[in-house]
DRENMAR-260715 format. One record per atom (N, C-alpha, C, O): residue in one letter; residue number from 1; x, z, y. Coordinates in Angstrom, 3 decimals. Layout:
N
<site resn="A" resi="NUM" east="X" up="Z" north="Y"/>
...
//
This chain:
83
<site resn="X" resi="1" east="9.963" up="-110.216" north="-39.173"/>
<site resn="X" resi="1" east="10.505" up="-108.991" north="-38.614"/>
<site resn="X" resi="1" east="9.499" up="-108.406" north="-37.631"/>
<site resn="X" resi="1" east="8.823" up="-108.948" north="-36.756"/>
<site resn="X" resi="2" east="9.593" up="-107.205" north="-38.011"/>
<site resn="X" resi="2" east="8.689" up="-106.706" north="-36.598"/>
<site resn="X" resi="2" east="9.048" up="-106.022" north="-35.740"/>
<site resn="X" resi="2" east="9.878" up="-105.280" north="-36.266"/>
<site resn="X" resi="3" east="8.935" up="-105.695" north="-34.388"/>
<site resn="X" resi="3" east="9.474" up="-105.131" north="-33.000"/>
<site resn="X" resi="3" east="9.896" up="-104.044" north="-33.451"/>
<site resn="X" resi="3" east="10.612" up="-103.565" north="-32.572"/>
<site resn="X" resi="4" east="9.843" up="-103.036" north="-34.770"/>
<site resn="X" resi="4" east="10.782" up="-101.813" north="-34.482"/>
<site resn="X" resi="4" east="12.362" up="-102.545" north="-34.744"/>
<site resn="X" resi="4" east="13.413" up="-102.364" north="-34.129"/>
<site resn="X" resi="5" east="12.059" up="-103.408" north="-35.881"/>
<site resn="X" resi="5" east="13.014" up="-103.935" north="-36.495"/>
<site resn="X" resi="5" east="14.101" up="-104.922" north="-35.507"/>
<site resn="X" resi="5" east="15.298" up="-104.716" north="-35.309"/>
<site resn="X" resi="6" east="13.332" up="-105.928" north="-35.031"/>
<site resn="X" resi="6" east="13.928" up="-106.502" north="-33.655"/>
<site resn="X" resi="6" east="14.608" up="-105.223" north="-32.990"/>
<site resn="X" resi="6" east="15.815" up="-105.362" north="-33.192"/>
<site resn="X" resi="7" east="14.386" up="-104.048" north="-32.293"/>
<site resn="X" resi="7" east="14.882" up="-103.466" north="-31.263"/>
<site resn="X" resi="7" east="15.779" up="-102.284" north="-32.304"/>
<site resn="X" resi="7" east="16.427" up="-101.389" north="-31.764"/>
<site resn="X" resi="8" east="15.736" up="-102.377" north="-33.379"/>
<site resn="X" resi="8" east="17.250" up="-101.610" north="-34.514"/>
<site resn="X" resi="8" east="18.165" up="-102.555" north="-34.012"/>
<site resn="X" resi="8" east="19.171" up="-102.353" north="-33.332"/>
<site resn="X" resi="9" east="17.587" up="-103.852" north="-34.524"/>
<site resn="X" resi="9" east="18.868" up="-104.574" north="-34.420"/>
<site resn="X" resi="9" east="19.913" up="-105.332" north="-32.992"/>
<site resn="X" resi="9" east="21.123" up="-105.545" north="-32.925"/>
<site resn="X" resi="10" east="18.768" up="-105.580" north="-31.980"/>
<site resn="X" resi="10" east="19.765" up="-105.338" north="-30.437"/>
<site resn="X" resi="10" east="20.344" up="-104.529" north="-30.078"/>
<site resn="X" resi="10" east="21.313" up="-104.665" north="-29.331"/>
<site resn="X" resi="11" east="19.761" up="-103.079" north="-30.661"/>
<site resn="X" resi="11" east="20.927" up="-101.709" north="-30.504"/>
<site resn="X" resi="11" east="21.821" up="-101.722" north="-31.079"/>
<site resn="X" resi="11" east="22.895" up="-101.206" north="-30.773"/>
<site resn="X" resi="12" east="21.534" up="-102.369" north="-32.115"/>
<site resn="X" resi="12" east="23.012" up="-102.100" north="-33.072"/>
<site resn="X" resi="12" east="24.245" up="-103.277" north="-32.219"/>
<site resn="X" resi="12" east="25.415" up="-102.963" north="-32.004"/>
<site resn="X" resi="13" east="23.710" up="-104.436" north="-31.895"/>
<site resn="X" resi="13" east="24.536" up="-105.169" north="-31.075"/>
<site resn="X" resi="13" east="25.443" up="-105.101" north="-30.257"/>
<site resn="X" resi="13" east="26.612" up="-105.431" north="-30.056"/>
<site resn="X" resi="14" east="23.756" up="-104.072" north="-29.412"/>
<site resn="X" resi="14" east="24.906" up="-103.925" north="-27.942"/>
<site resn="X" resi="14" east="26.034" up="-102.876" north="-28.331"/>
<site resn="X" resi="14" east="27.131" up="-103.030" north="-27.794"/>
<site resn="X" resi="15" east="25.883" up="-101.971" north="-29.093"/>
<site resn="X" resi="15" east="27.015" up="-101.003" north="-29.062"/>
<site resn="X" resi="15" east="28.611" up="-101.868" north="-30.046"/>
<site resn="X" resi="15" east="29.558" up="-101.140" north="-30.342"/>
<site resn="X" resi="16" east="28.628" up="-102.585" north="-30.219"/>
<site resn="X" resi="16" east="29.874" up="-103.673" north="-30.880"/>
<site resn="X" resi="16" east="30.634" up="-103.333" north="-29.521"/>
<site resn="X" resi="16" east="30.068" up="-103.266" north="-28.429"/>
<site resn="X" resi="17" east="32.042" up="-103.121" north="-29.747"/>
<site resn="X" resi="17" east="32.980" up="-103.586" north="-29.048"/>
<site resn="X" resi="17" east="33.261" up="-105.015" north="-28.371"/>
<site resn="X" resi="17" east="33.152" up="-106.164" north="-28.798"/>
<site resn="X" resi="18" east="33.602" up="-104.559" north="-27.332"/>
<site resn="X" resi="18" east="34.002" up="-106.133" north="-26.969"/>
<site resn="X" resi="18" east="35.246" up="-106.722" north="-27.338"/>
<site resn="X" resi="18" east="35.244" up="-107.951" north="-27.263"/>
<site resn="X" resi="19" east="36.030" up="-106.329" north="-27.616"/>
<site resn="X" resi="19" east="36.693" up="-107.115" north="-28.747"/>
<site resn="X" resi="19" east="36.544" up="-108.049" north="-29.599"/>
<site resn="X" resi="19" east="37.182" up="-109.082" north="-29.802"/>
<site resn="X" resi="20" east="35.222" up="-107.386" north="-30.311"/>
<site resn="X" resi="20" east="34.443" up="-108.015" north="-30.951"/>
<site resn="X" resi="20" east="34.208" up="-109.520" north="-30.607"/>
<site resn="X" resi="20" east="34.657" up="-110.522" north="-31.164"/>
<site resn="X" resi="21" east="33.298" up="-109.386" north="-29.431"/>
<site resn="X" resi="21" east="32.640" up="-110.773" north="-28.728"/>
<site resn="X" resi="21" east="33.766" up="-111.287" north="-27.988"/>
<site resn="X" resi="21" east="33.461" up="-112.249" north="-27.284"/>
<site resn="X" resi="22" east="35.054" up="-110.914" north="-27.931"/>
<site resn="X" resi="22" east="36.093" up="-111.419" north="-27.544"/>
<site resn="X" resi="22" east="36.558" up="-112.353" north="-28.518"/>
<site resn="X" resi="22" east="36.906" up="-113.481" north="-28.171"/>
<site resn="X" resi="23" east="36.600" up="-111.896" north="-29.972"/>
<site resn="X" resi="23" east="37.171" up="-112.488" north="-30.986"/>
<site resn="X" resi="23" east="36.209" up="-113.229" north="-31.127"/>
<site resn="X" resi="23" east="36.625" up="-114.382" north="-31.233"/>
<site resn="X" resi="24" east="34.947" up="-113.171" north="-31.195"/>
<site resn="X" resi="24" east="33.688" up="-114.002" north="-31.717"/>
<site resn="X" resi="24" east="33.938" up="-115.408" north="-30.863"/>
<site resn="X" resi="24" east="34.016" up="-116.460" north="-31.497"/>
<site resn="X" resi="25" east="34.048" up="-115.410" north="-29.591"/>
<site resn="X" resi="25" east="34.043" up="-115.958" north="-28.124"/>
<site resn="X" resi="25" east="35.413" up="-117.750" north="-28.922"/>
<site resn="X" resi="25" east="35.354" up="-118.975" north="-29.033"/>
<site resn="X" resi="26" east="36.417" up="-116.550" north="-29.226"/>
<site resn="X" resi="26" east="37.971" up="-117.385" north="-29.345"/>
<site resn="X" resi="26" east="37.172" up="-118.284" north="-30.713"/>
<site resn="X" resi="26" east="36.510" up="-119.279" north="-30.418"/>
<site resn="X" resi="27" east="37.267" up="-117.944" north="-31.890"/>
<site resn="X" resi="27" east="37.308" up="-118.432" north="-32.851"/>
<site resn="X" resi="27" east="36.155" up="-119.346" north="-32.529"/>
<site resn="X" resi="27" east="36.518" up="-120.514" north="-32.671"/>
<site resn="X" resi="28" east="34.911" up="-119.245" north="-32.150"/>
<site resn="X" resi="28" east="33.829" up="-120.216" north="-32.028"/>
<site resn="X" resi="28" east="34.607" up="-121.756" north="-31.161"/>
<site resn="X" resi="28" east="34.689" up="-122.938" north="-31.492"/>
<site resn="X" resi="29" east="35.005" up="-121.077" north="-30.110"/>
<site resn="X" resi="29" east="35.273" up="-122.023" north="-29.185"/>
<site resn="X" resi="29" east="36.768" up="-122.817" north="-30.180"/>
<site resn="X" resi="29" east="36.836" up="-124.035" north="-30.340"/>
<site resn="X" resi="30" east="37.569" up="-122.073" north="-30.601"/>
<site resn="X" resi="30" east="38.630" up="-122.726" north="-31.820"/>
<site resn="X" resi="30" east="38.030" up="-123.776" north="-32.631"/>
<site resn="X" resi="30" east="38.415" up="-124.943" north="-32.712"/>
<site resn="X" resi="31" east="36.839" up="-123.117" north="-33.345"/>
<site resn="X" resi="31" east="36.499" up="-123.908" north="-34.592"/>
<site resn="X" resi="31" east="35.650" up="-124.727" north="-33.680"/>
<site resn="X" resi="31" east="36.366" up="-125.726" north="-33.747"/>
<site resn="X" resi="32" east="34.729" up="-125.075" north="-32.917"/>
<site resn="X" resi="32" east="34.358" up="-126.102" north="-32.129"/>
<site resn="X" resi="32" east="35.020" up="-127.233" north="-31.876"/>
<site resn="X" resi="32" east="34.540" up="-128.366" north="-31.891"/>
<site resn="X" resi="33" east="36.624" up="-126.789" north="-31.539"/>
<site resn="X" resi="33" east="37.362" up="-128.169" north="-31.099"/>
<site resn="X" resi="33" east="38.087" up="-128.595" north="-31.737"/>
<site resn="X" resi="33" east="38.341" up="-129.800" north="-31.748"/>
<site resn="X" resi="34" east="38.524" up="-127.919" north="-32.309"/>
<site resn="X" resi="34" east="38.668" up="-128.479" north="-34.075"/>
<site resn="X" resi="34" east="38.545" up="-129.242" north="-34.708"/>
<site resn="X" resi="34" east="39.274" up="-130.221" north="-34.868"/>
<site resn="X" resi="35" east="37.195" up="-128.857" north="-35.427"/>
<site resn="X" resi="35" east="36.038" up="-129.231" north="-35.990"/>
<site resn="X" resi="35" east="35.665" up="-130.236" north="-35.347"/>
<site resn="X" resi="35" east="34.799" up="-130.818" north="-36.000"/>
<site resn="X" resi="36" east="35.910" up="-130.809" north="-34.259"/>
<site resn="X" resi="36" east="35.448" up="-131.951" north="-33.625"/>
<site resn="X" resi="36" east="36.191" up="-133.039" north="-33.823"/>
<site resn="X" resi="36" east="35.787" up="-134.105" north="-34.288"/>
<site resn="X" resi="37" east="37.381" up="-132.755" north="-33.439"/>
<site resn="X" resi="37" east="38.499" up="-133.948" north="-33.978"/>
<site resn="X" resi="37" east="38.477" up="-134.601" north="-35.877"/>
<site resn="X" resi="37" east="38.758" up="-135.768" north="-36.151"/>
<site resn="X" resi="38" east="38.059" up="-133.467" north="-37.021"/>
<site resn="X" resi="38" east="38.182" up="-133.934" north="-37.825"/>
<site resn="X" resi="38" east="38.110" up="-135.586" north="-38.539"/>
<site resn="X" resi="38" east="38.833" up="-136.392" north="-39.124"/>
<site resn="X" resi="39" east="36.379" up="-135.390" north="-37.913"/>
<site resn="X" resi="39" east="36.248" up="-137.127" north="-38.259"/>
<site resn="X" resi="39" east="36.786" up="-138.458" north="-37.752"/>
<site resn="X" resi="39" east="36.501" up="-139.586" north="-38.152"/>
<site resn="X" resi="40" east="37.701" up="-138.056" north="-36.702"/>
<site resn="X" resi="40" east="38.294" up="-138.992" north="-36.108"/>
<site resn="X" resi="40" east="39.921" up="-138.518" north="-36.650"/>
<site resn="X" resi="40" east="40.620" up="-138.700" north="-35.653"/>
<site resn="X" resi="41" east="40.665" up="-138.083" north="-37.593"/>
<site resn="X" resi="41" east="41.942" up="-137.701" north="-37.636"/>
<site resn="X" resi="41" east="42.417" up="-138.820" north="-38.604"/>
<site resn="X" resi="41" east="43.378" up="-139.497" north="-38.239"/>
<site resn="X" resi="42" east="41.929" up="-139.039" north="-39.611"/>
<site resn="X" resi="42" east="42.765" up="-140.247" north="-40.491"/>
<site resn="X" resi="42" east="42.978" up="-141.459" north="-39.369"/>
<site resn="X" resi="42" east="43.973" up="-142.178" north="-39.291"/>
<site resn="X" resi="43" east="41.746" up="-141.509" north="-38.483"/>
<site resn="X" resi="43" east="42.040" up="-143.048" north="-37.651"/>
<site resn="X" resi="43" east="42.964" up="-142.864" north="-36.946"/>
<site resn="X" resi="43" east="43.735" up="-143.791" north="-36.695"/>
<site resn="X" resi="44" east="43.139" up="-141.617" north="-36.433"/>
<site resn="X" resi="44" east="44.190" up="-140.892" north="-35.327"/>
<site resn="X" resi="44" east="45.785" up="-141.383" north="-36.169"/>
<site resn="X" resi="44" east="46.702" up="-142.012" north="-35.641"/>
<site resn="X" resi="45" east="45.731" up="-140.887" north="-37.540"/>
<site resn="X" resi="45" east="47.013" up="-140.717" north="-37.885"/>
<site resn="X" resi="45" east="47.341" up="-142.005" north="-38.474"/>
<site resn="X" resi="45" east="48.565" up="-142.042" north="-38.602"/>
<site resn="X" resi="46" east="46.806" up="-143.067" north="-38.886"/>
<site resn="X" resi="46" east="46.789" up="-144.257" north="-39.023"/>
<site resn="X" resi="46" east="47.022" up="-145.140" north="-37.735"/>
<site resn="X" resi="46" east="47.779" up="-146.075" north="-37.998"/>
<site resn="X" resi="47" east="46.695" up="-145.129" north="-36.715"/>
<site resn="X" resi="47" east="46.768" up="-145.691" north="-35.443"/>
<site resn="X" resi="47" east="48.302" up="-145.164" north="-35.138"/>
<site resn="X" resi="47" east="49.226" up="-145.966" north="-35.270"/>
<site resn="X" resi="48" east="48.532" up="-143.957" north="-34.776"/>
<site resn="X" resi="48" east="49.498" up="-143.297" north="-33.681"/>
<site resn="X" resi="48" east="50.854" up="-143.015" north="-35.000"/>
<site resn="X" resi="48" east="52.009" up="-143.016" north="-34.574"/>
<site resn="X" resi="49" east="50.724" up="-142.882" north="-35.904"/>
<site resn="X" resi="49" east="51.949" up="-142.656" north="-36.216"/>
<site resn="X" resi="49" east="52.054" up="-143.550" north="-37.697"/>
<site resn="X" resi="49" east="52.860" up="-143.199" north="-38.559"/>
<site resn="X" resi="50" east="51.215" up="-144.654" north="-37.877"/>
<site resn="X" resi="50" east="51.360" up="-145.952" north="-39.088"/>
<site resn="X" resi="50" east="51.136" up="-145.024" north="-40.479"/>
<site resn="X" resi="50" east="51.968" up="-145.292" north="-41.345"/>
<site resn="X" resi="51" east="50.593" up="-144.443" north="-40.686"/>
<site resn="X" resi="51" east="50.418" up="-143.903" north="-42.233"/>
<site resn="X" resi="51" east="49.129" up="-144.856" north="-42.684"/>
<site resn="X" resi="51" east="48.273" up="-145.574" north="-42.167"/>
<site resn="X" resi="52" east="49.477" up="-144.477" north="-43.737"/>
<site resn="X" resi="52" east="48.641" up="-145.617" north="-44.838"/>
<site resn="X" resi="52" east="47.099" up="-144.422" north="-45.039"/>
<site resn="X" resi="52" east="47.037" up="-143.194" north="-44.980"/>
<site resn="X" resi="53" east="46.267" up="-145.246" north="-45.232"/>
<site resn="X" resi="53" east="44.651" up="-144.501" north="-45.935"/>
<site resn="X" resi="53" east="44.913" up="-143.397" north="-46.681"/>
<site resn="X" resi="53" east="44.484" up="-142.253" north="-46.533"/>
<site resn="X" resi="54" east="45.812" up="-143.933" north="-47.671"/>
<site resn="X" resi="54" east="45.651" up="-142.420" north="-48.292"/>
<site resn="X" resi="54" east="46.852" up="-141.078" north="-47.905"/>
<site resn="X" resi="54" east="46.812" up="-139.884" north="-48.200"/>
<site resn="X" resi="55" east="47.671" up="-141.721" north="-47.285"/>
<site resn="X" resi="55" east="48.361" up="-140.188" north="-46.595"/>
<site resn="X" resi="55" east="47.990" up="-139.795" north="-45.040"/>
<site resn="X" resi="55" east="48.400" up="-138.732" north="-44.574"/>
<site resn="X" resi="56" east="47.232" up="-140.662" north="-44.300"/>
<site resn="X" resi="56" east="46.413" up="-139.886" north="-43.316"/>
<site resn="X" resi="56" east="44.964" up="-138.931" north="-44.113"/>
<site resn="X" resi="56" east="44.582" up="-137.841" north="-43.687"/>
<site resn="X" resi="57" east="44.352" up="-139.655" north="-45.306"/>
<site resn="X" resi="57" east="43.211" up="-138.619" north="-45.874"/>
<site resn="X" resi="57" east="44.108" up="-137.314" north="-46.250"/>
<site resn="X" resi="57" east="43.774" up="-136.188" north="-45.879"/>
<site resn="X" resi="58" east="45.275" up="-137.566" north="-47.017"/>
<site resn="X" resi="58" east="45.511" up="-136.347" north="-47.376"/>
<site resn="X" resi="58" east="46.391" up="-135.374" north="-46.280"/>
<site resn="X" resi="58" east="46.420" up="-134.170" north="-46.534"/>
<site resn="X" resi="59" east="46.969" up="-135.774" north="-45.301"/>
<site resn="X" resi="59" east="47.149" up="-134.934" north="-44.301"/>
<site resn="X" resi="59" east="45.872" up="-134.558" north="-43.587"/>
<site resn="X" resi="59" east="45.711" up="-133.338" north="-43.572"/>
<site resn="X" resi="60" east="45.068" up="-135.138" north="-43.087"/>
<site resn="X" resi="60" east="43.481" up="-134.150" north="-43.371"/>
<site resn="X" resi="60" east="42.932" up="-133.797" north="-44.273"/>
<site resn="X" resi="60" east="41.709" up="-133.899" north="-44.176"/>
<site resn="X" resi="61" east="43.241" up="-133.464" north="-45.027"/>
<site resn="X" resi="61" east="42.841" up="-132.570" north="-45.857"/>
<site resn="X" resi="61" east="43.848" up="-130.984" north="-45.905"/>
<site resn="X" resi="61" east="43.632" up="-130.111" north="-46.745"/>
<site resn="X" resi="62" east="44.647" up="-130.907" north="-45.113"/>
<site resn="X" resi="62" east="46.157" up="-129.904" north="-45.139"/>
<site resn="X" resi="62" east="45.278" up="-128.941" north="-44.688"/>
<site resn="X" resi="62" east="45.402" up="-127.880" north="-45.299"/>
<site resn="X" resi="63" east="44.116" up="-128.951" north="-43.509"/>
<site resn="X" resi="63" east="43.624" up="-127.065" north="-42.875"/>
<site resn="X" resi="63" east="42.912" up="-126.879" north="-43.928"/>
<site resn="X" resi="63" east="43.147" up="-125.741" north="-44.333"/>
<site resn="X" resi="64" east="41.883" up="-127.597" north="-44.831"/>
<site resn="X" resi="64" east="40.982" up="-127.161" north="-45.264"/>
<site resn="X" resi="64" east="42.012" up="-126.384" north="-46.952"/>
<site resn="X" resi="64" east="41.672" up="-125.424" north="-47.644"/>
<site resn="X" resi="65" east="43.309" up="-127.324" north="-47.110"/>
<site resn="X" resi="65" east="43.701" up="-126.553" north="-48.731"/>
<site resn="X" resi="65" east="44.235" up="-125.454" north="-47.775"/>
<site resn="X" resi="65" east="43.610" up="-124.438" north="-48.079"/>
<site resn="X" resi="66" east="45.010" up="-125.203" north="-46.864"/>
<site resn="X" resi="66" east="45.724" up="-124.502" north="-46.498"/>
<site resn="X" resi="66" east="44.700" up="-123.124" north="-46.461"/>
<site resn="X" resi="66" east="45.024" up="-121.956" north="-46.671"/>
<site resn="X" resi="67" east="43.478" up="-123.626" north="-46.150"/>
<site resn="X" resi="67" east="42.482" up="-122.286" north="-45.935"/>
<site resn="X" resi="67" east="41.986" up="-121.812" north="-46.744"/>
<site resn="X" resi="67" east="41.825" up="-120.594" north="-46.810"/>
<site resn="X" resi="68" east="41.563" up="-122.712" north="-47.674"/>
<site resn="X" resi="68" east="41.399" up="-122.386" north="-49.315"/>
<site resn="X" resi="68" east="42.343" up="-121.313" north="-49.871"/>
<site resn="X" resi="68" east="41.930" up="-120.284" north="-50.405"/>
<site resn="X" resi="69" east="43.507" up="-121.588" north="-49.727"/>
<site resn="X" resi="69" east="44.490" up="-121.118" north="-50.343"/>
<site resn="X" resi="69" east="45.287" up="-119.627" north="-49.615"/>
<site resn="X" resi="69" east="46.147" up="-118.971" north="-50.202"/>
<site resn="X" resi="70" east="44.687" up="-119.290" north="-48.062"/>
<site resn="X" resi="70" east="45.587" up="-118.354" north="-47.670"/>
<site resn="X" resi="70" east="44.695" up="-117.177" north="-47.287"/>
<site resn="X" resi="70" east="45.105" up="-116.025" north="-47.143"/>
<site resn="X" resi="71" east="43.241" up="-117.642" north="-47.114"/>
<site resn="X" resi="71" east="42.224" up="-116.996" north="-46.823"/>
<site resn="X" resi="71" east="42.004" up="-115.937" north="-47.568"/>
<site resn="X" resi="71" east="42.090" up="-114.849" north="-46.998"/>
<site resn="X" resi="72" east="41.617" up="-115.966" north="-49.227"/>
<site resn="X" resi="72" east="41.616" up="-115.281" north="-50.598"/>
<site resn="X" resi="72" east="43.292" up="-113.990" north="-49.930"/>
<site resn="X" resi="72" east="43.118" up="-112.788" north="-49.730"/>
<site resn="X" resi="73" east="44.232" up="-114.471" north="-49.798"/>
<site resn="X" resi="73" east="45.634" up="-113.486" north="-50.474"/>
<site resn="X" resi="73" east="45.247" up="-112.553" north="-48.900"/>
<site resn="X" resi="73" east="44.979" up="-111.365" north="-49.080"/>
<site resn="X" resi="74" east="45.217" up="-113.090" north="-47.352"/>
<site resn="X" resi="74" east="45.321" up="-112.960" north="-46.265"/>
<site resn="X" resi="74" east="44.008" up="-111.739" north="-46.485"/>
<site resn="X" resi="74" east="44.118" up="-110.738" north="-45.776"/>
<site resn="X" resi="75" east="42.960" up="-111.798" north="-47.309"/>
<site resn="X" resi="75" east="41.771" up="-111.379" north="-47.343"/>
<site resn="X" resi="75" east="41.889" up="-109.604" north="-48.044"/>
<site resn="X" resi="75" east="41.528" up="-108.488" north="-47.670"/>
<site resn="X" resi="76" east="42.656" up="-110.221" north="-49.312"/>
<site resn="X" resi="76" east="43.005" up="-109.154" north="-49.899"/>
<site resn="X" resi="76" east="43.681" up="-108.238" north="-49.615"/>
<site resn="X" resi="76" east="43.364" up="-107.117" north="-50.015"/>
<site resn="X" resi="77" east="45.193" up="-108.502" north="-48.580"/>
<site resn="X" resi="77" east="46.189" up="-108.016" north="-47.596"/>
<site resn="X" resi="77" east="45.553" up="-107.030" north="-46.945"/>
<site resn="X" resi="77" east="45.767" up="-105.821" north="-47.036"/>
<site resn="X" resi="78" east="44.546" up="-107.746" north="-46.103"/>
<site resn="X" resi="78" east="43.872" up="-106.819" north="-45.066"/>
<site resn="X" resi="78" east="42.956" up="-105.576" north="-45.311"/>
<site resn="X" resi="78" east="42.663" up="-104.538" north="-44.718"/>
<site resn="X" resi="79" east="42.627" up="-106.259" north="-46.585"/>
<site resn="X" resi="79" east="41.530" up="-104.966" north="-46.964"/>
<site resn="X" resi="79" east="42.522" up="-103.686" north="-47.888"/>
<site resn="X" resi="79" east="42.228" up="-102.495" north="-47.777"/>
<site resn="X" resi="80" east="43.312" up="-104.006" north="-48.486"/>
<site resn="X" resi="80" east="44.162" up="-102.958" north="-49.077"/>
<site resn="X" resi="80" east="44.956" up="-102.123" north="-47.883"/>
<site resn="X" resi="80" east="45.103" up="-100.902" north="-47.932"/>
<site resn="X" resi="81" east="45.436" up="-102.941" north="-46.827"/>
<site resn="X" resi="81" east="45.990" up="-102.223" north="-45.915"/>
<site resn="X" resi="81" east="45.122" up="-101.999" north="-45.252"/>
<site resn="X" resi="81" east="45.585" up="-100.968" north="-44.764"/>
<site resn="X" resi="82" east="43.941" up="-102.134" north="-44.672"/>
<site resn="X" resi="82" east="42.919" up="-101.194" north="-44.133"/>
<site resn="X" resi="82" east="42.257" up="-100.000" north="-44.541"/>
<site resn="X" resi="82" east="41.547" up="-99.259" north="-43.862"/>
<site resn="X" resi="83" east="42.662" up="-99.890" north="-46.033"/>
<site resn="X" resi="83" east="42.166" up="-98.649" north="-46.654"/>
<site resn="X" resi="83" east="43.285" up="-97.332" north="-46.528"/>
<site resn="X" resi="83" east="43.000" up="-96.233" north="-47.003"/>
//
């Protein structure tokens, strides 16, 4: 990239709403702590509430189908009603 190109694209930045970096701000810091617990959740749900290997794997596995699955319809929703 070169410096005209660099200084298109900080302009274009700074003028974003803050909303924007409001929402950017939430969801990062969301999916951070999250995302952190994952690899420790089957031991979690095996320890604290006695489930067996394979129904603590598949209750972690519940955000990722759930997101699979609501993301696509939730996606489509928004964009038809945004038009």
């Amino acid at each position: 990239m070169n410096d005209e190109s660099l200084k298109s694209l900080f302009s274009t930045i700074k003028i974003l709403p803050s909303a924007f970096w409001i929402f950017l701000a939430v969801d990062a810091l969301g999916y951070s702590s999250i995302h952190a617990f994952y690899p420790n959740m089957p031991k979690f749900f095996q320890e604290k509430f006695d489930f067996s290997n394979t129904e603590s794997g598949t209750t972690s596995s519940l955000p990722y189908l759930i997101a699979s699955l609501s993301v696509p319809i939730f996606g489509s929703l928004i964009y038809k009603i945004g038009e």
